[in-house]
C-alpha positions as CSV (number, residue, x, y, z in Angstrom):
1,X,5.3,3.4,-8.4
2,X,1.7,3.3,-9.1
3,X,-0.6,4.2,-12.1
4,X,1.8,6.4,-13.9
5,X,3.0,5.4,-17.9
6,X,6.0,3.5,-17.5
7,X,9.1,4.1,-19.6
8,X,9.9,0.0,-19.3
9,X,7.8,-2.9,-18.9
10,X,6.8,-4.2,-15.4
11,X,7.1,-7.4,-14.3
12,X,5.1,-8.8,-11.0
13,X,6.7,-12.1,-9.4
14,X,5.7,-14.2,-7.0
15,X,8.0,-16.9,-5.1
16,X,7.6,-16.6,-1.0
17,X,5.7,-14.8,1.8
18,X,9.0,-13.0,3.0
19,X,11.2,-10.9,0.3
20,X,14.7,-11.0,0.1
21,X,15.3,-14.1,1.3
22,X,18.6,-16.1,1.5
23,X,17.2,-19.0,0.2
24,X,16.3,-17.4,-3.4
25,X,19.0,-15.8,-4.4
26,X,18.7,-18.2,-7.7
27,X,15.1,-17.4,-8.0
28,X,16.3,-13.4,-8.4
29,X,19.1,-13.7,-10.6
30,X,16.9,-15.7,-12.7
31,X,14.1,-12.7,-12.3
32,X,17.2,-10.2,-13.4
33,X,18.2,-12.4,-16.5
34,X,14.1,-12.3,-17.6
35,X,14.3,-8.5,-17.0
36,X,17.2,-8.1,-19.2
37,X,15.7,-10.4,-21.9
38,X,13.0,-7.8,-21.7
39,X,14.4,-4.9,-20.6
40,X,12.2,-4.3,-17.8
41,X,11.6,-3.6,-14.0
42,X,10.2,-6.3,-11.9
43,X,9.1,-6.5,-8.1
44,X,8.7,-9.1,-6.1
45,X,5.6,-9.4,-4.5
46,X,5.4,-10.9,-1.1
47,X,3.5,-10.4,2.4
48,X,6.6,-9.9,5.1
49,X,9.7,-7.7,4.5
50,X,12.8,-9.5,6.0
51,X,15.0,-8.5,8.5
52,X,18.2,-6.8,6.9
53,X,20.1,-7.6,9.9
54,X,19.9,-11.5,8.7
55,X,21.3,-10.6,5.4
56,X,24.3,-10.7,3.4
57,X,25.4,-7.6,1.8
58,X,24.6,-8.2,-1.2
59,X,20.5,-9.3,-0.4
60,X,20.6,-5.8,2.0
61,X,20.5,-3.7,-1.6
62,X,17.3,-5.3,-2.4
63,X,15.2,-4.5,0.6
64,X,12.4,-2.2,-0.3
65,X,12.1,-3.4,-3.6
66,X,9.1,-5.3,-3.7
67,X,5.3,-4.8,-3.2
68,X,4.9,-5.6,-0.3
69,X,1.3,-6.5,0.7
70,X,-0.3,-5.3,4.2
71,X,-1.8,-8.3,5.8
72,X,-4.9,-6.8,7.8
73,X,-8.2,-8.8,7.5
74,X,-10.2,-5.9,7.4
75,X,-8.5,-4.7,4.3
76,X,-8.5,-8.2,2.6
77,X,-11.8,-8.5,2.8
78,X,-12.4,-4.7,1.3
79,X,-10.4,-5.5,-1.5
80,X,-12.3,-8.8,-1.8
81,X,-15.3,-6.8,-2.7
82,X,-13.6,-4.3,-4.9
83,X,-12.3,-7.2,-7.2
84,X,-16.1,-8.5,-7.3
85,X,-17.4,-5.5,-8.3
86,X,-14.9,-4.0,-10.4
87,X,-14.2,-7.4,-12.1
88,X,-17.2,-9.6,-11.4
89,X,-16.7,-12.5,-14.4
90,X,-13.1,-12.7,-13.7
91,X,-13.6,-12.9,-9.9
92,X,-16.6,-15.5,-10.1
93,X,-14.2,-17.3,-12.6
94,X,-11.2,-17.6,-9.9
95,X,-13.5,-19.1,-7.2
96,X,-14.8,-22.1,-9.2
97,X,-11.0,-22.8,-10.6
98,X,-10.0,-22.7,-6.9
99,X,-12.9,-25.3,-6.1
100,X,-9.9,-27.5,-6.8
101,X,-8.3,-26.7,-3.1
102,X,-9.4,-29.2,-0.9
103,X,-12.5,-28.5,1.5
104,X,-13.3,-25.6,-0.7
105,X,-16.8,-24.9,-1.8
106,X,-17.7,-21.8,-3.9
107,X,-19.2,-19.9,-0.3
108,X,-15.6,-21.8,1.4
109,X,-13.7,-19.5,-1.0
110,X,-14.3,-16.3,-0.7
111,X,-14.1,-16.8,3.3
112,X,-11.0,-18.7,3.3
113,X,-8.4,-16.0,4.9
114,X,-5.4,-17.7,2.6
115,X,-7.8,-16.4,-0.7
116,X,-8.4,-13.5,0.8
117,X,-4.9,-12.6,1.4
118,X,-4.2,-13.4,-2.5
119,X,-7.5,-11.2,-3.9
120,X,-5.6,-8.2,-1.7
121,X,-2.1,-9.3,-3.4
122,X,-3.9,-9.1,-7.0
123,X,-5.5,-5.9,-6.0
124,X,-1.4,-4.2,-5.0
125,X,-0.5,-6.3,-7.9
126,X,-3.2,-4.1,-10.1
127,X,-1.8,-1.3,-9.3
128,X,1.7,-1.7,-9.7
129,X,0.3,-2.8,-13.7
130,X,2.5,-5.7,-14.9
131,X,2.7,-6.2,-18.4
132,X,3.5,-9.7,-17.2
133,X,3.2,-11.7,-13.8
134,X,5.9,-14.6,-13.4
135,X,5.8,-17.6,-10.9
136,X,7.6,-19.9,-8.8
137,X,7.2,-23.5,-7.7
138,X,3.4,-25.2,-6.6
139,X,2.9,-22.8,-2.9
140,X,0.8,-20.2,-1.8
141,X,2.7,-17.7,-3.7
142,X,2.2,-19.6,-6.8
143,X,-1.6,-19.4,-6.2
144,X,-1.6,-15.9,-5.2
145,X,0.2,-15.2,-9.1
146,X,-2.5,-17.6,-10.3
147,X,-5.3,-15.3,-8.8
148,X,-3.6,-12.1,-10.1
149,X,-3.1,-13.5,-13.5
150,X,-6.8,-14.6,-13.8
151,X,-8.5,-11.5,-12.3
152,X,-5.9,-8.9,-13.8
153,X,-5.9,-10.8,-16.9
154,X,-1.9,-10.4,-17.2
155,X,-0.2,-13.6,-19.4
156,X,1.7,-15.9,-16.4
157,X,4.9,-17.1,-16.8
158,X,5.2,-20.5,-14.4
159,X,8.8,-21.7,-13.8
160,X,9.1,-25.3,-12.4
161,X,11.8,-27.8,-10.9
162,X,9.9,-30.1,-9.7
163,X,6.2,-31.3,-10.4
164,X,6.4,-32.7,-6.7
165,X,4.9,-30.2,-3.4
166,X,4.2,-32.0,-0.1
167,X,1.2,-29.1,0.6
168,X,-2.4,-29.2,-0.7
169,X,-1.5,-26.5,-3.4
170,X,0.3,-28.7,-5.5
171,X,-3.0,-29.8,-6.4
172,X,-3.4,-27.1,-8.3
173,X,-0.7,-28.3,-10.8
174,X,-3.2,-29.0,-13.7
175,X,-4.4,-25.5,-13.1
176,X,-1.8,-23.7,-14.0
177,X,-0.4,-26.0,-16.6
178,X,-3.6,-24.4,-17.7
179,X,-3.7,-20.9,-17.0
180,X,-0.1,-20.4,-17.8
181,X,0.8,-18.7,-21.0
182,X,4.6,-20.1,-20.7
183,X,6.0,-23.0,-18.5
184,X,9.5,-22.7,-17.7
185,X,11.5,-25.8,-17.0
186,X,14.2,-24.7,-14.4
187,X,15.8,-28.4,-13.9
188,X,16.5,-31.1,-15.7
189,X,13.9,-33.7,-16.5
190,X,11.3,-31.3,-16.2
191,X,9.9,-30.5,-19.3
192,X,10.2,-34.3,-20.1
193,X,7.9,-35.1,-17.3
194,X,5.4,-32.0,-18.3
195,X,4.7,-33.3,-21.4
196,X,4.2,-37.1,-20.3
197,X,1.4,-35.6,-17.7
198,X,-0.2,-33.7,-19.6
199,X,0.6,-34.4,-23.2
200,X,2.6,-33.1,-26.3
201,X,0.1,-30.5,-26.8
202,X,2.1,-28.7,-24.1
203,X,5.7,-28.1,-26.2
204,X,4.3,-24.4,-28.1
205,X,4.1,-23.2,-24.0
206,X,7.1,-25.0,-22.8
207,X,10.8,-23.1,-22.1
208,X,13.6,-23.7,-20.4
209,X,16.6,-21.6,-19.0
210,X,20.1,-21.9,-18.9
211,X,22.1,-23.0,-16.0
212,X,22.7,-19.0,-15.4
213,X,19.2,-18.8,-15.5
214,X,19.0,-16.9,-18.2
215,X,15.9,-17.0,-21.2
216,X,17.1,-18.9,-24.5
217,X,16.9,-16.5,-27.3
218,X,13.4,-18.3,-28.5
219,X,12.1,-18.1,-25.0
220,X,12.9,-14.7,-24.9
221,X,11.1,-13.9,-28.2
222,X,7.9,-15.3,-26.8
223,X,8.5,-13.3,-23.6
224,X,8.4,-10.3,-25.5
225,X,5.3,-11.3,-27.4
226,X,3.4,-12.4,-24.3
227,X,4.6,-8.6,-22.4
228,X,3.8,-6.5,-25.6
229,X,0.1,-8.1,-25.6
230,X,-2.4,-5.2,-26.1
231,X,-4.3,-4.7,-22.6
232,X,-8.2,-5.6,-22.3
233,X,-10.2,-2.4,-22.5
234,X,-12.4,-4.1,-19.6
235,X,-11.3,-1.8,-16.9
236,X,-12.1,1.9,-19.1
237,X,-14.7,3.0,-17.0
238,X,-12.2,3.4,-14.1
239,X,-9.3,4.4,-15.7
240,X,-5.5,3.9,-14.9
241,X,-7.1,4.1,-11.0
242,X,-9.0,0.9,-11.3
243,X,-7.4,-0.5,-8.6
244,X,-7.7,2.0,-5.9
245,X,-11.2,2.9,-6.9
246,X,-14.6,0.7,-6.7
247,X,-16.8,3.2,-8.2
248,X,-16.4,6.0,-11.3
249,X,-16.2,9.2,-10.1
250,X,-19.4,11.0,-9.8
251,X,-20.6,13.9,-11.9
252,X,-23.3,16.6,-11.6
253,X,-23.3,16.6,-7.6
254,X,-24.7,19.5,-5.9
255,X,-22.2,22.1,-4.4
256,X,-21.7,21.5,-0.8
257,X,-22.5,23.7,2.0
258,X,-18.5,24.2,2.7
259,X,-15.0,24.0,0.9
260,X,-14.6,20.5,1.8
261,X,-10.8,20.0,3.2
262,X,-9.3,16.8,3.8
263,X,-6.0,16.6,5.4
264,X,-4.3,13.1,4.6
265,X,-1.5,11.0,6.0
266,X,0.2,8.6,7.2
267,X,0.3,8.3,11.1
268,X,3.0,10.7,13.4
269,X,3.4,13.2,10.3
270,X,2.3,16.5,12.2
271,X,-1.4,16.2,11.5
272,X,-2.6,17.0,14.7
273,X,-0.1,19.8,15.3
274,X,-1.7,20.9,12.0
275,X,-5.7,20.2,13.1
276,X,-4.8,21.8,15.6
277,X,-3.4,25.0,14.4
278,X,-6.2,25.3,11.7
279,X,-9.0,25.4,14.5
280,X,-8.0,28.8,15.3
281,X,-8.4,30.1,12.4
282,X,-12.3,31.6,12.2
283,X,-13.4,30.6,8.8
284,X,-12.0,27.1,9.5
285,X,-13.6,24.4,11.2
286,X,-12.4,20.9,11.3
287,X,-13.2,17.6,12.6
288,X,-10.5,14.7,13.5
289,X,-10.3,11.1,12.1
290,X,-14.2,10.4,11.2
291,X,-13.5,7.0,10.0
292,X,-10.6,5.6,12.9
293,X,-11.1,2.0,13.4
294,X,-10.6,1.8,16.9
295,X,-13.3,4.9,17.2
296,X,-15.2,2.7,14.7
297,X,-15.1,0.2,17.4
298,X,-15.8,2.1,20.9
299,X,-18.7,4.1,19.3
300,X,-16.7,7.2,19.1
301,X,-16.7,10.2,16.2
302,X,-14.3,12.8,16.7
303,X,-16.7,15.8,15.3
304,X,-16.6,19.5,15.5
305,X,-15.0,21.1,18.7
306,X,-17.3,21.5,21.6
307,X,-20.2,19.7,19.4
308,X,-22.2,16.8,20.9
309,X,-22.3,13.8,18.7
310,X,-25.9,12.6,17.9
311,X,-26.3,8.5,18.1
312,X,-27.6,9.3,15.0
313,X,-24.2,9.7,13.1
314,X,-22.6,6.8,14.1
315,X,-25.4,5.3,12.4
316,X,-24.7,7.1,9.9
317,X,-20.8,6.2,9.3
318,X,-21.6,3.0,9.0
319,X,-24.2,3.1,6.5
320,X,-23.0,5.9,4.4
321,X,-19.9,7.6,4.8
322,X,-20.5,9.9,2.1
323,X,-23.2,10.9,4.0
324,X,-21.9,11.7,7.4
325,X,-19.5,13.7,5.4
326,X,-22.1,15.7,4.0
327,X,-23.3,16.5,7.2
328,X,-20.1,17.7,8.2
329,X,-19.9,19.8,5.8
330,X,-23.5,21.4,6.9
331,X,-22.8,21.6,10.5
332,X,-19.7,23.5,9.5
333,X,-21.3,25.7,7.2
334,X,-24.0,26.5,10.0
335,X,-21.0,27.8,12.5
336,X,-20.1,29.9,10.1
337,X,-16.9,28.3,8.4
338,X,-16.5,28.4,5.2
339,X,-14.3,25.7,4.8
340,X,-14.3,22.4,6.6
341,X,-11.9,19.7,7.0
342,X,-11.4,16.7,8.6
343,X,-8.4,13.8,8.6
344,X,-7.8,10.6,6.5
345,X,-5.0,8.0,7.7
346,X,-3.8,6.3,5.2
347,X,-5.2,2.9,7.2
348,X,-8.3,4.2,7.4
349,X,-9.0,4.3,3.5
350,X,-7.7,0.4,3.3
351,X,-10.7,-1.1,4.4
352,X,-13.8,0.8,3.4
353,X,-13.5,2.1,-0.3
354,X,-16.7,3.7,0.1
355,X,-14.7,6.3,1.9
356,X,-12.1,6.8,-0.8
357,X,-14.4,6.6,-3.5
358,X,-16.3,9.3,-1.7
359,X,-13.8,11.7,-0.9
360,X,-11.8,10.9,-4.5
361,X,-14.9,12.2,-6.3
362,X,-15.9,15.1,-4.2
363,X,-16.1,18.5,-6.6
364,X,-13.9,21.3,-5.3
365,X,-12.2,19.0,-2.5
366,X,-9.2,20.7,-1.3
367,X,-6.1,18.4,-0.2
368,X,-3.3,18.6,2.1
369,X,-1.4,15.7,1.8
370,X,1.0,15.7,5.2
371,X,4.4,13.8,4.8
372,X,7.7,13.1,7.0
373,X,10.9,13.1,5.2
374,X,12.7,11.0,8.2
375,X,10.9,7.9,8.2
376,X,12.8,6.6,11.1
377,X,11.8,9.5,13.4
378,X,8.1,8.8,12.2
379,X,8.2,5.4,13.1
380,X,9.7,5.9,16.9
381,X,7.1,8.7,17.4
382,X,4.7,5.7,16.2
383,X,6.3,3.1,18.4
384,X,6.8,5.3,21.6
385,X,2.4,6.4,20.6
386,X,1.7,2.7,20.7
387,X,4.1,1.5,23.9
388,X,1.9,4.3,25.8
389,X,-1.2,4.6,24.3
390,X,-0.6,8.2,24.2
391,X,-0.9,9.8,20.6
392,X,-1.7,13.5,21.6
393,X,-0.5,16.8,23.7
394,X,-1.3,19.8,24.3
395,X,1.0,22.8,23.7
396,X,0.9,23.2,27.9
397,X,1.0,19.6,28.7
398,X,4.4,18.4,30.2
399,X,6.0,15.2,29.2
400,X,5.0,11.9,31.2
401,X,7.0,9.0,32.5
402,X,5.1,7.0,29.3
403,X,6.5,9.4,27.0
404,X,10.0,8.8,28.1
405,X,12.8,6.3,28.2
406,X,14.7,4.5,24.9
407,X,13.3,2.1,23.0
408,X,13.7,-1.2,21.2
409,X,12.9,-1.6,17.3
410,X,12.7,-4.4,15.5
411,X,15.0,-4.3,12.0
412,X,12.0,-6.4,10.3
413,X,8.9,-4.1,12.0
414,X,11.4,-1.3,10.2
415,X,11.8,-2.3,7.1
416,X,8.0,-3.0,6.8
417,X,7.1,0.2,7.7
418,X,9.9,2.0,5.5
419,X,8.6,0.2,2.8
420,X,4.9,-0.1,3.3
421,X,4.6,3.9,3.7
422,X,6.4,4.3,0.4
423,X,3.7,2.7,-1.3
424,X,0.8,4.5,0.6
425,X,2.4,7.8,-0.4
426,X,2.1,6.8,-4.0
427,X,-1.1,4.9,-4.1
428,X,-2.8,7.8,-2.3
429,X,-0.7,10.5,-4.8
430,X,-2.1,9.0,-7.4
431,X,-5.9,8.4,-5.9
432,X,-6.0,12.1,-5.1
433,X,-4.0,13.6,-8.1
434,X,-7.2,14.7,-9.9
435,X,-7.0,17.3,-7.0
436,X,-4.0,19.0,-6.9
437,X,-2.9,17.8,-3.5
438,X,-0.6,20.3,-1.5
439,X,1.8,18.3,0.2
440,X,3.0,20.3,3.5
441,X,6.1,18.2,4.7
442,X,6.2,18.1,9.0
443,X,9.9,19.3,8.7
444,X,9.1,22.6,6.9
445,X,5.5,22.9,9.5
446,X,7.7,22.6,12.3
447,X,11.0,25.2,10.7
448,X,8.7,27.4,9.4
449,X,5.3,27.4,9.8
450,X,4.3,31.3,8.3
451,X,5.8,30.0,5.1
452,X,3.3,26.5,5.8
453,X,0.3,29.0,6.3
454,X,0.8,31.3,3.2
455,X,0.8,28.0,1.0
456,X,-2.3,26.8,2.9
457,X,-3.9,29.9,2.8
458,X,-2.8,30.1,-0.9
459,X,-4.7,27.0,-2.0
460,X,-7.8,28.0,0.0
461,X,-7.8,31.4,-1.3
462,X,-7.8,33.0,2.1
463,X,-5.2,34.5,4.3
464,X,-4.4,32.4,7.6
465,X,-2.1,33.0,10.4
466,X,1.4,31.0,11.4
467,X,0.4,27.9,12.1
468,X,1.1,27.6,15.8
469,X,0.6,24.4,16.9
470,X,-1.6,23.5,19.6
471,X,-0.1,20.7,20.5
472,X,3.2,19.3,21.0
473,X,5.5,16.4,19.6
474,X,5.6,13.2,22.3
475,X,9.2,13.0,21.7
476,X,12.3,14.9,20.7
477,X,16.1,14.4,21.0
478,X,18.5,12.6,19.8
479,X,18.2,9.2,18.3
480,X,21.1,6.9,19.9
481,X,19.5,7.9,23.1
482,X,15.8,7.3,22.2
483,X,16.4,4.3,20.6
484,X,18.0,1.7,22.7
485,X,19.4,-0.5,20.2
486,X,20.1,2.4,17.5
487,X,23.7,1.3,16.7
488,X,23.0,-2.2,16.0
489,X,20.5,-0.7,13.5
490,X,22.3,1.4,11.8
491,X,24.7,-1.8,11.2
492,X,21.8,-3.8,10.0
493,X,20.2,-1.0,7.8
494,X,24.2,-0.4,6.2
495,X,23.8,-1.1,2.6
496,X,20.1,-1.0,2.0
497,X,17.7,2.1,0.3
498,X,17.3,3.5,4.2
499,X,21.2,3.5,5.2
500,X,20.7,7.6,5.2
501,X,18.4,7.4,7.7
502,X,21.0,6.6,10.2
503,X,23.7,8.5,9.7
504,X,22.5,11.4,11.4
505,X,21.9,11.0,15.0
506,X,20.8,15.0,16.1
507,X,17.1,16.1,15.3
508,X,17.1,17.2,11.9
509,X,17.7,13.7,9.5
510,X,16.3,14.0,5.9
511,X,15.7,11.5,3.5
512,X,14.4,11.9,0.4
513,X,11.2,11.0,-0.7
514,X,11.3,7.8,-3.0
515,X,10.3,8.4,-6.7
């Protein structure tokens, strides 16, 4: 999805917060006609996935085709200050045009949450790497392309059918009569009424579709132009990662004390069973989650077994992660190890790219990247962690009351979660490719976990033991009787990318890993 060489040209649009939705059905088949004209892929990209449950058949196959865009506050506002400093000009350039929003000062900007929410979309939008952004109508999702186009410096295709909106965005009309590289009339009178406002000077940029929504054969001739336009060399000294990193990768650093190891993952994918297993081997030590936001929060660092944490190094975390790292590694080292690992979430590296930046550009950095193949069963484990605040268990440890009993899942919460992990897979695949990641599925831990240990052991050069967890899974069984409302699910899901997912109902679904 990310950062590799497409075969076709991408295509970002924006039209509404939620994707699909039953209300834009037009608004997509105008998107496939565009495609066509060019033959490309596009994505949609919007802030909530819908609920297939509430969708006709033909909408269900379109789930999980967007970019969707996590909206956490913490992580807007990190990806607020990547843009600034990886794209300072164009960033300072976006707040004065959007001076033009009501109450909204230069320092009002940068603060407002709704601006902050469209710097993250521009920063997903960045990595996805349109050859072309396309927009809808005079809302927030219009403003949202209008930021991406500006910072990403991506030619905007505006369609309009009406020059009328009834919220303070329409105000930016004159804006992106002006930063659009192609107005699109979509209804009648529209185009007429364009160039009365704002002039004849406006005809070269003006096109119209047909009542199948499709480009005329000019319009489509200036599409092509507009996608084929040579890309700025402004973003070289990051590379096809410029949007997952804020700083080039360091050179000439001096060796660490340890084999730094990282294991990586999403959440409920085995990487405690796996922490666990590794801290019986005696040339391995490991800490947990150094960078957890809710330890972040309570003062609390998971650091070497039976080690006392010093004040100092929460001091430490937050002033230089790279730092506490380092000492990691030397307190590791000291014990003896000679490797040393600790854990990434993927929601920990969303909202402090120090911490990627660091760990991305760390010489001789080993990675196990830990992946589920059933998301479903993922999630539940997630859902059932979160109902009882309960995310770990020992091997010895019997099952509580708050580990049992069905539960009830949300088709929406699903479908976010499907889709969101999808893309953290391959934004952090391709952050982390520079190191040959081994990706260690929790399926084949759990079925054979000699076989897990030889490739470990292979890829740190060592020889390590089965991997026998120390703790145990929170949950188990079949699905219809740990999730409450599994068969009205599996009716929603019908039709869409995750239908596999519930068809089998024992202990052992797989799906695929998306491309």
């Amino acid at each position: 999805m990310f950062c590799a060489s497409p075969a076709r040209r991408r295509i970002a649009a924006f039209a509404f917060h939620e994707f699909p939705h039953a209300e834009h059905v037009r608004i997509y088949a105008q998107m496939d006609a565009l495609a066509h004209a060019l033959d490309a892929e596009w994505r949609m990209v919007h802030e909530v996935a819908a609920d297939p449950g509430q969708l006709q058949p033909d909408l269900r196959a379109r789930c999980g085709t967007g970019l969707l865009c996590p909206q956490d506050r913490l992580a807007h506002r990190n990806d607020v200050e990547h843009l600034r400093a990886t794209l300072p000009a164009r960033f300072d350039a976006v707040v004065d045009a959007l001076r033009e929003l009501p109450q909204c000062s230069r320092a009002a900007a940068i603060v407002r949450p709704e601006l902050q929410a469209a710097a993250s979309a521009a920063r997903w939008t960045r990595g996805y790497a349109p050859a072309l952004i396309v927009s809808f109508g005079l809302g927030e999702a219009a403003m949202q392309a209008m930021v991406a186009a500006m910072l990403l410096d991506v030619p905007r295709v505006h369609v309009l059918d009406t020059l009328q909106g009834d919220t303070a965005y329409a105000l930016l009309l004159p804006l992106h009569v002006q930063q659009s590289a192609l107005l699109v009339a979509a209804a009648d009178g529209v185009a007429d009424a364009l160039q009365q406002r704002f002039g004849p000077a406006i005809a070269p940029r003006l096109g119209e579709l047909d009542r199948d929504g499709a480009p005329s054969a000019a319009m489509a001739r200036a599409l092509v132009g507009l996608a084929g336009r040579a890309r700025p060399a402004t973003e070289a000294p990051l590379g096809p990662l410029a949007a997952f990193r804020t700083a080039p990768a360091r050179r000439g650093d001096e060796p660490a004390a340890a084999r730094p190891l990282l294991l990586l993952s999403g959440e409920r994918t085995g990487s405690n069973m796996l922490l666990g297993a590794l801290e019986g081997c005696p040339t391995i030590a490991c800490a947990g989650e150094l960078f957890n936001r809710r330890d972040l929060v309570e003062r609390r660092l998971d650091w070497l077994r039976g080690a006392e944490v010093d004040p100092a190094l929460l001091r430490l975390r937050a002033a230089d992660p790279g730092a506490l790292h380092a000492r990691l590694l030397r307190d590791g080292a000291a014990r003896g190890a000679a490797t040393v690992g600790c854990k990434l979430l993927y929601g920990h590296g969303l909202t402090d790219d120090r911490v990627v930046d660091h760990f991305a550009s760390l010489p001789g950095l080993a990675v196990v990247h830990l992946l589920r193949r059933d998301r479903l069963r993922r999630y539940l484990s997630l859902a059932r962690a979160l109902r009882s605040d309960h995310w770990h268990a020992d091997s010895g440890s019997q099952p509580t009351m708050r580990d049992a009993g069905p539960v009830h899942l949300e088709a929406r919460d699903l479908a976010a979660d499907f889709a969101l992990n999808e893309q953290l897979e391959a934004r952090y695949r391709a952050l982390f490719a520079e190191h040959d990641p081994l990706e260690l599925e929790y399926e084949d831990l759990v079925r054979d976990p000699q076989r897990a240990a030889d490739r470990l052991g292979e890829r740190l050069g060592t020889t390590l033991p089965a991997l026998l967890a120390r703790s145990r899974k929170t949950g188990g069984g079949r699905l219809p009787a740990m999730i409450e409302n599994f068969d009205a699910l599996r009716s929603a899901f019908a039709g869409t990318r995750w239908s596999a997912l519930f068809d089998d109902t024992g202990e052992t679904a797989q799906v695929a890993h998306r491309p």
